[in-house]
C-alpha positions in Angstrom: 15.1 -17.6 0.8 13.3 -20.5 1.2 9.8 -21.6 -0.4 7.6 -21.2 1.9 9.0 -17.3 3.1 9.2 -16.5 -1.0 5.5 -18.1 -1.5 4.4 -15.6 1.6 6.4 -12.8 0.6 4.6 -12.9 -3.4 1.1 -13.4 -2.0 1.5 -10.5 0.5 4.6 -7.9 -0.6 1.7 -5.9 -3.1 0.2 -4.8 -0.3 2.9 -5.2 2.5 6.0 -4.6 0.8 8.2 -5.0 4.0 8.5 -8.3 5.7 8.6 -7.5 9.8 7.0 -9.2 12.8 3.4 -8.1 13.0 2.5 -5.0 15.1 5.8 -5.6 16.6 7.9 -2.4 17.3 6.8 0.6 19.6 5.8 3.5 17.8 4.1 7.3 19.7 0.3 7.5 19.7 -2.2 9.1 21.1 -3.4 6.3 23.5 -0.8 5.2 25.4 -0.5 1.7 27.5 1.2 1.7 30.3 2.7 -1.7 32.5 0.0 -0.8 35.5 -3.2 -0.3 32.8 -4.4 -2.6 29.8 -5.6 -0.1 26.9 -9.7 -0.2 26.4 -10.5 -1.8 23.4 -13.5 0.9 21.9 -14.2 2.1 18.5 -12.4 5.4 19.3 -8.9 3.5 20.5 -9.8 1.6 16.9 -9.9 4.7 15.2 -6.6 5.7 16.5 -5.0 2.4 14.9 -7.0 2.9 11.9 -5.6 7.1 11.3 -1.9 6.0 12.1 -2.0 7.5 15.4 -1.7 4.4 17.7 0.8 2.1 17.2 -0.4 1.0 20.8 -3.7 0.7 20.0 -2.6 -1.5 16.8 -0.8 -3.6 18.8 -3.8 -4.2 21.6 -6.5 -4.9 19.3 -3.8 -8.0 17.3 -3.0 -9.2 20.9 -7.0 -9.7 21.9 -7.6 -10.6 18.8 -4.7 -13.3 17.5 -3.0 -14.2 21.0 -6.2 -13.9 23.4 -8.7 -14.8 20.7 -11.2 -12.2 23.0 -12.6 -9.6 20.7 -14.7 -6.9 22.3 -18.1 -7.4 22.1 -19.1 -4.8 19.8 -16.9 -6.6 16.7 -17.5 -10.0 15.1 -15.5 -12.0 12.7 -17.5 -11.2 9.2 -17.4 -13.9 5.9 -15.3 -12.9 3.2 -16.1 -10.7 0.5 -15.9 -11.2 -3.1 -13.7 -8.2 -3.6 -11.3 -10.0 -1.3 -11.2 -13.5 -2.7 -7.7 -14.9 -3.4 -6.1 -13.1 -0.5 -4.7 -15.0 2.7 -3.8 -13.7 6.0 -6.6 -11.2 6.5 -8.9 -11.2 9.1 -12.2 -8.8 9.0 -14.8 -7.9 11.6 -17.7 -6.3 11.5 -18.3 -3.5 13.9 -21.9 -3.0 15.5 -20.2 0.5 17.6 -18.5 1.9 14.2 -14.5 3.2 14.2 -13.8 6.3 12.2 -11.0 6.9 9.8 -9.4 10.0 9.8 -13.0 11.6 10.4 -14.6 8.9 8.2 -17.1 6.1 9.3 -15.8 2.9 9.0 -18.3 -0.5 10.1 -16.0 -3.1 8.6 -12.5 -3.6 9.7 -9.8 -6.1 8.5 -6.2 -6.5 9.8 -3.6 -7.9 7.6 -0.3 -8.4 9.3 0.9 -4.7 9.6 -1.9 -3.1 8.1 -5.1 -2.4 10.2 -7.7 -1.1 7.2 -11.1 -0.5 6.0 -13.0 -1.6 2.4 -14.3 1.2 0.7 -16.1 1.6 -3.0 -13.1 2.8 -5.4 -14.4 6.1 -5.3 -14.5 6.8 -1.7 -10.6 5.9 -1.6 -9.4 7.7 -4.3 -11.4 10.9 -2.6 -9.7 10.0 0.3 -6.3 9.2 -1.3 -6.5 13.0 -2.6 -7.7 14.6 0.5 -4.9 12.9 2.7 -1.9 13.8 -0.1 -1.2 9.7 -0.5 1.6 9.4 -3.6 1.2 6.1 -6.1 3.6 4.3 -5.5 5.9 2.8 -7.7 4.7 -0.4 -8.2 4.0 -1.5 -12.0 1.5 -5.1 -11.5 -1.0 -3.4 -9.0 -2.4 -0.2 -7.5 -1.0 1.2 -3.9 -0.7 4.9 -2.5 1.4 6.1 0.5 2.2 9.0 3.0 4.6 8.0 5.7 3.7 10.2 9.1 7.4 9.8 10.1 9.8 9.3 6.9 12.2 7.7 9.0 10.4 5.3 10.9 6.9 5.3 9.9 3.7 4.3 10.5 2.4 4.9 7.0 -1.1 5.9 5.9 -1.9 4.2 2.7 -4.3 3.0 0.1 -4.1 -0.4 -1.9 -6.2 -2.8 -4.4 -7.2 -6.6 -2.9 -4.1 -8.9 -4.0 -6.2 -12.2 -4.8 -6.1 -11.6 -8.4 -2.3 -10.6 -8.4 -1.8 -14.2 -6.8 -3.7 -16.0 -9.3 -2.1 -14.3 -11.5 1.8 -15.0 -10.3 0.6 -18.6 -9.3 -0.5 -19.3 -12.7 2.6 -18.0 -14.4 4.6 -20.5 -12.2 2.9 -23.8 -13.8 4.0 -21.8 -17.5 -0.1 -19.8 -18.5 -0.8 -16.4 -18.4 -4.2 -14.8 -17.3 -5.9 -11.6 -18.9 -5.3 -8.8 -17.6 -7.8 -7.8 -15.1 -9.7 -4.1 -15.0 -9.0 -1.9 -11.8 -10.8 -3.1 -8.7 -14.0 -1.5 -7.7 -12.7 -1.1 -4.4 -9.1 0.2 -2.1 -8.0 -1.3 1.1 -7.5 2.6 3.3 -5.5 2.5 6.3 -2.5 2.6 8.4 0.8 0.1 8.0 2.8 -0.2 11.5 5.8 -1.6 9.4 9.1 -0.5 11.4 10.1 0.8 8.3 11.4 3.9 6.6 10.3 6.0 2.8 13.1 4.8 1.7 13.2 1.4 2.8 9.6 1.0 1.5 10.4 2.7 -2.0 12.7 0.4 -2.6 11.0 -2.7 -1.9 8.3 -1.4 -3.7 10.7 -1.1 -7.1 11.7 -4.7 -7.0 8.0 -5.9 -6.5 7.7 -7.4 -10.2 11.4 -9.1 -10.3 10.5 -10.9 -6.5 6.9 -12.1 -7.6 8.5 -13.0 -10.9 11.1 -15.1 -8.8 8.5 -16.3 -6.9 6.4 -18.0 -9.4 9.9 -19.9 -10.8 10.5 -21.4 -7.7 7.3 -22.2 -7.0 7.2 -24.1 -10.5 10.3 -25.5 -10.2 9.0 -26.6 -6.4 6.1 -28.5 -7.9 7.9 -30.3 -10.9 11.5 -30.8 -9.0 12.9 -32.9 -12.0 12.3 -30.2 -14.9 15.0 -28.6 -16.3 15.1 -25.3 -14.5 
């Protein structure tokens, strides 16, 4: 594996896990596109991306968004949060018509490769993480919950803390310090991944998190000072 694929994989397998083209397999929903009609782009056909029930509607919302750079008018890019510092690849909109997921408002949307999510207070997840049946899953170095809606296939419904700090922290173990531990983050990424992936597939990836971001900060070292001793 070379850097640059190990350096994306660290900064984004806590909260991805499974490396796949974006929003790139087809997957049942309840909106369906058809070759003869371009899905509507409204908060409800976002809400269906949002609740893992439109892997269609996942798919037309990245392709306005990242190919077409045309975003409805009723969402706008929005500045980055402090919650979310640190992270790369995510993209967030505010929404002046809100979405809904899975029944609850949502105002403020990011996409992040294969997950479209909102941003709620740490409270508001873990409610939702009980009301919706999400398991922790096993992943030591960070916080992330899942319910697959097909075990075989997927999409999965899941819950997850922002990344930046788990960056800084791999990052700085690759040039030899070590950071304090942080506390829990105040608030959970909720959404759906469109991963073509299975439970299995995903528990597994999940297990060797730690031993592939603790590879991934020795190569990056060993990247930046090429005539150490390795």
């Amino acid at each position: 594996m070379n850097l640059p694929l190990k350096l994306y994989w660290s900064m984004s397998a806590l909260a991805i896990l499974l490396a796949s083209p974006a929003l790139a397999y087809a997957q049942a929903g309840n909106v369906e596109a058809t070759d003869e009609e371009t899905m509507a782009l409204t908060p409800e056909t976002l809400s269906d991306a949002l609740s893992c029930r439109s892997h269609e509607a996942a798919m037309a919302f990245a392709s306005a968004l990242f190919l077409d750079d045309k975003a409805p008018d009723w969402m706008h890019e929005a500045e980055e949060e402090k919650d979310v510092e640190g992270m790369i690849g995510l993209y967030a909109y505010r929404l002046s018509h809100p979405a809904s997921l899975r029944g609850e408002a949502v105002d403020r949307v990011y996409f992040m490769k294969d997950w479209v999510v909102a941003l709620w207070p740490r409270a508001r997840a873990l409610a939702f993480i009980q009301a919706q049946n999400l398991e922790r899953a096993p992943i030591k170095m960070t916080e992330q919950y899942y319910r697959f809606v097909d075990p075989e296939s997927g999409p999965m419904l899941g819950a997850f803390e922002p990344t930046g700090n788990a960056t800084a922290a791999m990052l700085a173990r690759a040039f030899g310090a070590e950071l304090p531990p942080t506390p829990p983050s105040e608030s959970l990424f909720v959404g759906c991944n469109y991963a073509p992936a299975s439970e299995a597939n995903f528990l597994e990836a999940a297990g060797q998190t730690e031993e592939m971001m603790n590879g991934a900060a020795r190569d990056i070292g060993n990247a930046a000072a090429p005539d150490q001793p390795r």
